[in-house]
N, C-alpha and C positions, 0 to 999 in steps of 0.2 A: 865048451858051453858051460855057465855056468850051473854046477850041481844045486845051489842054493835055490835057483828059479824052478829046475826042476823037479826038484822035490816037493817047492811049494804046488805046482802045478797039479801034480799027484794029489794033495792034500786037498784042490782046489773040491774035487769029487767026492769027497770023503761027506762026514758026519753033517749038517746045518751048521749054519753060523748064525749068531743073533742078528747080524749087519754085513751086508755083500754093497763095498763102496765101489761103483764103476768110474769109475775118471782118477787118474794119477797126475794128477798139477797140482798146485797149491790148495784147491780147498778139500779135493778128497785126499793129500797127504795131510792135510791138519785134524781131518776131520778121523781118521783111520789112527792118529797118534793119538789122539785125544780120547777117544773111544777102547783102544785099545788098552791104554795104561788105566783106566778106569774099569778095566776088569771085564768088558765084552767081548765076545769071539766073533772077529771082524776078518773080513777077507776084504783083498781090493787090487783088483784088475786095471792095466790100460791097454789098450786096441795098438797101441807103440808104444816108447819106454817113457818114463818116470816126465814128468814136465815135458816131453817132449813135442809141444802142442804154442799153444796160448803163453804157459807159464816158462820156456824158456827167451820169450821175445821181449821180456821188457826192458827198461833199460835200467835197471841193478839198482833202481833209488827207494828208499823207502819215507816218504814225504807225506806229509800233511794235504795236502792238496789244495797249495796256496790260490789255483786259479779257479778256485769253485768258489771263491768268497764274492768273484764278481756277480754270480749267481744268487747272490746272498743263501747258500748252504750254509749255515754256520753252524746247523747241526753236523752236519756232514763232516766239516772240515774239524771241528770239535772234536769229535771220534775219531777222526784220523789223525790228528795231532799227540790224540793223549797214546793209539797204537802206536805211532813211530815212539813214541817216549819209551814205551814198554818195552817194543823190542831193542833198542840202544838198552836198557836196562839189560834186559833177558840177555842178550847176544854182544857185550861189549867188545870181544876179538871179532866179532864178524858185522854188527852194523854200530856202525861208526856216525858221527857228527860232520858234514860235509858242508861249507860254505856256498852258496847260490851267491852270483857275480851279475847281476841284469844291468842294462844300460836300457834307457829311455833315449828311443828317436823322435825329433821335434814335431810336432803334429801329430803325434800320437794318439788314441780317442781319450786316454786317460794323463792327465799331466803327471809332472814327477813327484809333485807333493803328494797326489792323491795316493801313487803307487807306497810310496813312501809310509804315508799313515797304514795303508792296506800292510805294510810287513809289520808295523808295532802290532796292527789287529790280532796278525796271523799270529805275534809272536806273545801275545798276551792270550788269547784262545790256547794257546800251547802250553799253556802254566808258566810261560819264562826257562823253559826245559833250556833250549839252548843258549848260544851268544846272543847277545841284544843286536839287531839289525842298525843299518846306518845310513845313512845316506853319501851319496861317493858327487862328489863335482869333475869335471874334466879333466883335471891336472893330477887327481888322486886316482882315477881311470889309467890314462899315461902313466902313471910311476906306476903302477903294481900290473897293469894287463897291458901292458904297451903294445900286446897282437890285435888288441882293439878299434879298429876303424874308429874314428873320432869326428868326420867330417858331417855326419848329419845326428851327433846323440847331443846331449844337451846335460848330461848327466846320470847316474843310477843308482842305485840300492843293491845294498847288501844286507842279508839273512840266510837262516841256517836249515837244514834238513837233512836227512840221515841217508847213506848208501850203505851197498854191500860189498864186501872187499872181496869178494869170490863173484861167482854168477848165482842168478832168479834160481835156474836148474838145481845148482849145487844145494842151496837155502832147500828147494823142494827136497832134494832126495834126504835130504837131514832126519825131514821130520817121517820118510818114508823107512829108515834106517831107525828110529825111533821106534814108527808103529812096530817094526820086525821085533825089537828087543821087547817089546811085548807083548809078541805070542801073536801079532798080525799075519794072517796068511796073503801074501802078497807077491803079485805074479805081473812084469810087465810081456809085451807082447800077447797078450790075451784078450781078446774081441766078445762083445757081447753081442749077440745076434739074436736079440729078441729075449724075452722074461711075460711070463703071467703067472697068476697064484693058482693054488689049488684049492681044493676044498674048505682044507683048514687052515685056509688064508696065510698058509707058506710058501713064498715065494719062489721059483723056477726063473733061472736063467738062462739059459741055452748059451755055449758060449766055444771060442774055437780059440787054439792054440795056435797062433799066426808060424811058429817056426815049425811045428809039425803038421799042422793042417788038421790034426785032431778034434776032435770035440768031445765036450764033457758039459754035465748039469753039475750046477751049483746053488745049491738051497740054503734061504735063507728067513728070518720071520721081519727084518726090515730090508729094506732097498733104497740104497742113496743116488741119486742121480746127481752126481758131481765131475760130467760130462765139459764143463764146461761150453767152448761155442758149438759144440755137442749135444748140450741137453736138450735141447727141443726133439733132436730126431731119436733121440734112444727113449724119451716118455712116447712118443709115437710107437715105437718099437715093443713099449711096454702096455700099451692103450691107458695111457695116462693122461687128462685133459688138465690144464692146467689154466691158473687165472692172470700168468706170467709170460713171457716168451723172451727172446733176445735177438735185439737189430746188433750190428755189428760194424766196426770201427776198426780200422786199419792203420798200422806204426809200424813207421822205416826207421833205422838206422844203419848208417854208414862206420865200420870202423878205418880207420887212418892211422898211418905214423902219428905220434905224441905233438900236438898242437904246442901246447906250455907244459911249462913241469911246474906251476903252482900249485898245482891238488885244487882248486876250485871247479865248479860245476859252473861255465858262464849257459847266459840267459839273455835269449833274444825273440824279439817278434817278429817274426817273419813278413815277408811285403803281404799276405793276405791276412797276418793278423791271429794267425795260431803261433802259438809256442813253439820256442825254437832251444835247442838244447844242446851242450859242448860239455863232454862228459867224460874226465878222467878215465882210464882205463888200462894203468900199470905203463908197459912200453906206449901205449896206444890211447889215441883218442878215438868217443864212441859221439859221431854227430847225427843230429834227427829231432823231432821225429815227424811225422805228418801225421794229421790224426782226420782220417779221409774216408769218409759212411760208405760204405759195401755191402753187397747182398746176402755174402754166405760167409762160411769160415773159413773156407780154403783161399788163399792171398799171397801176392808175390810181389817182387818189388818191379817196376817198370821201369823203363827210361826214363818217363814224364819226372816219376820218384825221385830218381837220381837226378835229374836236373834241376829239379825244386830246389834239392838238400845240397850239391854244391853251389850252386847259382847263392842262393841265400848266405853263405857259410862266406864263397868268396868277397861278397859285398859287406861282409859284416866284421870280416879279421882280416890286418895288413900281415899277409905272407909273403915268404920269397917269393913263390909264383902261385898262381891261382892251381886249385887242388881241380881233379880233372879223374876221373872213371878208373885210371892205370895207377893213382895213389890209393885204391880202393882194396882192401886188404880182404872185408871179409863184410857181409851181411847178413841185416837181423829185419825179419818182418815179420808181424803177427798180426790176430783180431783181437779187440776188446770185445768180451760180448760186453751186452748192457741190458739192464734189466728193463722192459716197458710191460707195464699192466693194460689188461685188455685184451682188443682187436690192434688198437693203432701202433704206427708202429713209428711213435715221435714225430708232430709234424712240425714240433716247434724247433727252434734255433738249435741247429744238428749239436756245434758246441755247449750248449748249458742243459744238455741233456743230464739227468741227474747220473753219477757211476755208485751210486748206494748197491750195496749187495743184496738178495732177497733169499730166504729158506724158506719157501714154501710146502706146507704138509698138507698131505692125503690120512687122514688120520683114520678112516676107515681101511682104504687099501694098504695105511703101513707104509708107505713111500713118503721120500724127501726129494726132494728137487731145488738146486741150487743154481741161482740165478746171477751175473755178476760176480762181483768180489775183487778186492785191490790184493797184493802182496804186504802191504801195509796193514792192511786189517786182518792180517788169519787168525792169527789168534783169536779174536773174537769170532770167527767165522766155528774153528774149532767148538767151541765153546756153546754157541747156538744150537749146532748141529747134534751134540752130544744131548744137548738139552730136550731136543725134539725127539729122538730118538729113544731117551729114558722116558719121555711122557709117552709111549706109542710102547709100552711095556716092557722093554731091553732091562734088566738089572743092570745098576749100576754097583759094583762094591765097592770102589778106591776112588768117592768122588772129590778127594782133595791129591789123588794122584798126581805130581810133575809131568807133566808129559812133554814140555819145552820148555828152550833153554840152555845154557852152557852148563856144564858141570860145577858143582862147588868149590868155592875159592881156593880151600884145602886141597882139591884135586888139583889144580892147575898147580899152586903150589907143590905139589909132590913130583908131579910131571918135571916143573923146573929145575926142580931137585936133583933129582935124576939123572936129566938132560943134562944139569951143568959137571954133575961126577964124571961120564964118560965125554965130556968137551963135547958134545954135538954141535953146537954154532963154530967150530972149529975146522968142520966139514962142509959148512955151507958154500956154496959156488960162487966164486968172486964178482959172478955176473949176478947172483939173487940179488932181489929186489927188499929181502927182509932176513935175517937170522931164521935157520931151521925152527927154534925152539915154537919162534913165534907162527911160523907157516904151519907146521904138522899140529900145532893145538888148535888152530883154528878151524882148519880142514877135518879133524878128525875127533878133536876133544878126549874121551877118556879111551878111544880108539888107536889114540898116538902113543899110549904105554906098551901095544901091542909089536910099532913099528921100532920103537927105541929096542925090544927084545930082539929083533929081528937083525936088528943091525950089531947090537954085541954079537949075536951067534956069527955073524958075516959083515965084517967093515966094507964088503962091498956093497951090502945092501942102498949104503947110501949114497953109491955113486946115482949121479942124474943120468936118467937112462933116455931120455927125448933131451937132444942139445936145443937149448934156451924155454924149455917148457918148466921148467923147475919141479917136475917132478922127479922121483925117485924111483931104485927099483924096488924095493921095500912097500913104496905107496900103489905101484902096479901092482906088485904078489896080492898086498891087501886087497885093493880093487877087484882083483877077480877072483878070490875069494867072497866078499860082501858086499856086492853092489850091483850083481846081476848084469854083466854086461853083454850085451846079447850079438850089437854090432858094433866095428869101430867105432862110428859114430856116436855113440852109447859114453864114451868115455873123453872122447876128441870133443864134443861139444859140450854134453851135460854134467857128468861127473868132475870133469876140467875144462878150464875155459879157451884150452891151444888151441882150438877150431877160429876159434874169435880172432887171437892175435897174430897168429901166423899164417902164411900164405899158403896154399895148399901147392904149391910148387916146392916151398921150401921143405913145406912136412912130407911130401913124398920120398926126400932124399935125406930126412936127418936120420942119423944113425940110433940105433937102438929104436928105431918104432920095428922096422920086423923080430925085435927081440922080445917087445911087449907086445904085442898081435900073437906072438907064441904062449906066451905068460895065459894071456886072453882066451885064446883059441885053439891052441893045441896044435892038432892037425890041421884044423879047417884056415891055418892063418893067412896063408899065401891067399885063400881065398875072397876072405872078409876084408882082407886091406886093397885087393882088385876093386872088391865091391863098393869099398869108399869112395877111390877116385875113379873110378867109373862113372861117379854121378856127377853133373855138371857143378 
């Protein structure tokens, strides 16, 4: 088990903190790195590990949000345009410039000219950040996507928008790895089971230790409710009334064998008319997604699902044979919360439903409550959050503190440096997908000086210890060392993305996973990898 989580957990009890964030997905990890590097003593909890919720389901893009223009958001998309710019700024090894590939079928509600003008919009609203969009005719279709069904399109457009070259989870724990390095107290599997203030308006949380069953008070003088599709019952929890709530929104993807190997992101409408999406992902294509209103947060994928997303998938791309449940490698579902004000709970057009994120405050009781939020926007989500929190009396000292981001040029320069003295790309597996130098900076940034140490002391560190996972043993030691990994799972899905691309048959039987379940677990390993695939 990791010593890291339990030590924080110990701490969890200890002295106040200015800021007790509950939820670990992308806004209370931005909001907890932000917070923290600007000099507040901040703790922050999740009920299971780190993204392990909402923020590991999405599907890895980080975009402007071309289809809210139909909506005419154009503040909306404005904001989101100029964050995707920031982070491809911020994060150039890890969000990257990605081509969107759409084809228009005839009868469509919008013709192809209109879509067409709609990407110059999108891409003039975006500053010109990326490629200039284009328009494609059917025979330009045929030469460069020839998987393309062509029998009912009539042509399409091409435009730009950013992904992530890792997974949503990995991006989250960055910035939760982040808060750590300064001074964040930060514990996943930790439940909060209720919070009120006391007298002198310090907050009490009452909160339990899911792996030990323990429980501990943890005090604080603000409370962030970044529960995500969460936050409604934990301000319940809190007796917090709020002028916000969140209905919720449902997304499938299917991962599969490698469609294309062009690197683009194709784009299609689906027969009812929601976006449809074909989504690079290393060996693997990632197809989906439905975006289908539901009651609660808790969501799973159906048969109906699965027959939407191949049914649509096979009418839309000429394959060797139509793709069918048994080509089905691995699955992603989640909810959207969505922010609605009031009682109602949207009775208008379920899709142009607004996805704006909301930070509402309690500025008497000292509470935040966070509403929505894209992955595409944290940064400004951080940034809000800090804001509201320093006006609710937090000291702030280091308000021009870095708290994200990759490291300085120089740094990676030095790393390169380094790496190329002892030949590391030398070692790379003739089946990796990119040179080490490039994988371990990206993954790890000034964290990968630690692993190049590891492996002078022991050239076997760099052997791949999970066959076709491309990790290392070097990157496991690190792992459970600093990343709190509580279960398999923990590491298999979140911290790396094997859960996604490989079949859970193959991963039973590759070699070196009971060597990293040891690495992981110690004694308990035999245990925690039963406990993996025991679960369906």
């Amino acid at each position: 088990m990791s010593s890291l989580r339990q030590a924080n957990v110990t701490r969890l009890g200890g002295d106040p903190f200015d800021v007790l964030i509950v939820g670990g997905g992308i806004n209370g990890a931005v909001s907890a790195a932000c917070l923290a590097a600007r000099g507040a003593r901040v703790a922050l909890i999740d009920r299971g590990d780190f993204a392990g919720f909402t923020s590991q389901q999405s599907s890895n893009l980080a975009w402007g949000g071309i289809k809210y223009l139909e909506g005419l958001e154009l503040g909306l998309v404005r904001k989101l345009c100029l964050s995707r710019n920031h982070l491809v700024r911020s994060y150039p090894s890890t969000v990257q410039e990605i081509r969107f590939y759409s084809v228009h079928e005839r009868g469509f509600r919008h013709g192809l000219l209109v879509l067409w003008l709609g990407t110059w919009l999108y891409w003039l609203i975006g500053n010109l950040f990326t490629r200039a969009p284009r328009i494609l005719g059917k025979r330009a279709i045929a030469r460069e996507e020839g998987i393309v069904d062509l029998d009912r399109v009539d042509g399409g457009i091409e435009y730009s928008d950013a992904y992530l070259h890792d997974t949503d989870a990995r991006f989250v724990w960055n910035f939760v790895r982040r808060a750590l390095d300064y001074g964040c107290v930060a514990a996943n599997y930790v439940e909060s089971i209720g919070a009120g203030r006391e007298p002198d308006g310090t907050w009490t949380t009452r909160a339990r230790d899911v792996v030990s069953g323990a429980e501990l008070t943890i005090r604080s003088r603000v409370l962030v409710n970044a529960g995500g599709p969460f936050v409604d019952e934990l301000n319940a929890g809190a007796g917090q009334k709020t002028q916000h709530h969140h209905v919720f929104s449902k997304g499938v993807h299917l991962i599969v064998d490698r469609l294309t190997s062009n690197g683009r992101v194709l784009t299609f409408f689906a027969d009812d008319g929601r976006l449809f999406f074909v989504i690079p992902m290393g060996p693997r294509t990632c197809i989906g997604t439905t975006d289908t209103r539901v009651d609660g947060p808790e969501s799973h994928v159906t048969d109906e699902d699965r027959r939407f997303i191949l049914d649509n998938i096979n009418r839309r791309l000429r394959l060797p044979r139509p793709l069918t449940e048994a080509d089905v490698i691995a699955e992603r579902c989640g909810v959207r919360p969505l922010a609605v004000g009031g009682t109602r709970s949207g009775e208008t057009d379920w899709l142009q439903m607004s996805r704006k994120h909301v930070v509402e405050v309690d500025v008497e009781a000292r509470h935040v409550s966070i509403f929505g939020g894209k992955l595409t926007d944290c940064i400004n989500v951080g940034r809000e959050v800090a804001a509201r929190v320093q006006s609710l009396g937090v000291r702030i000292e280091y308000p021009a503190a870095r708290w994200y981001g990759e490291p300085p040029e120089e740094t990676h320069r030095e790393f390169l440096h380094q790496a190329t003295l002892m030949r590391l790309d030398d070692l790379t597996s003739p089946r990796s997908s990119e040179p080490l130098t490039t994988r371990l900076w990206r993954r790890y940034g000034t964290e990968a000086f630690a692993l190049l140490e590891d492996i002078r002391a022991d050239p076997r560190m760099a052997d791949v210890l999970i066959a076709g996972a491309e990790y290392l043993r070097c990157e496991i030691a690190q792992t459970a060392r600093r990343e709190m990994i509580v279960k398999l799972e923990d590491f298999l899905r979140r911290r790396s993305k094997i859960a996604l691309v490989t079949r859970k048959s193959d991963l039973r039987s590759a070699p070196g996973l009971h060597e990293a379940c040891q690495i992981f677990f110690g004694d308990d390993a035999e245990a925690r990898r039963d406990e993996y695939f025991a679960r369906p």
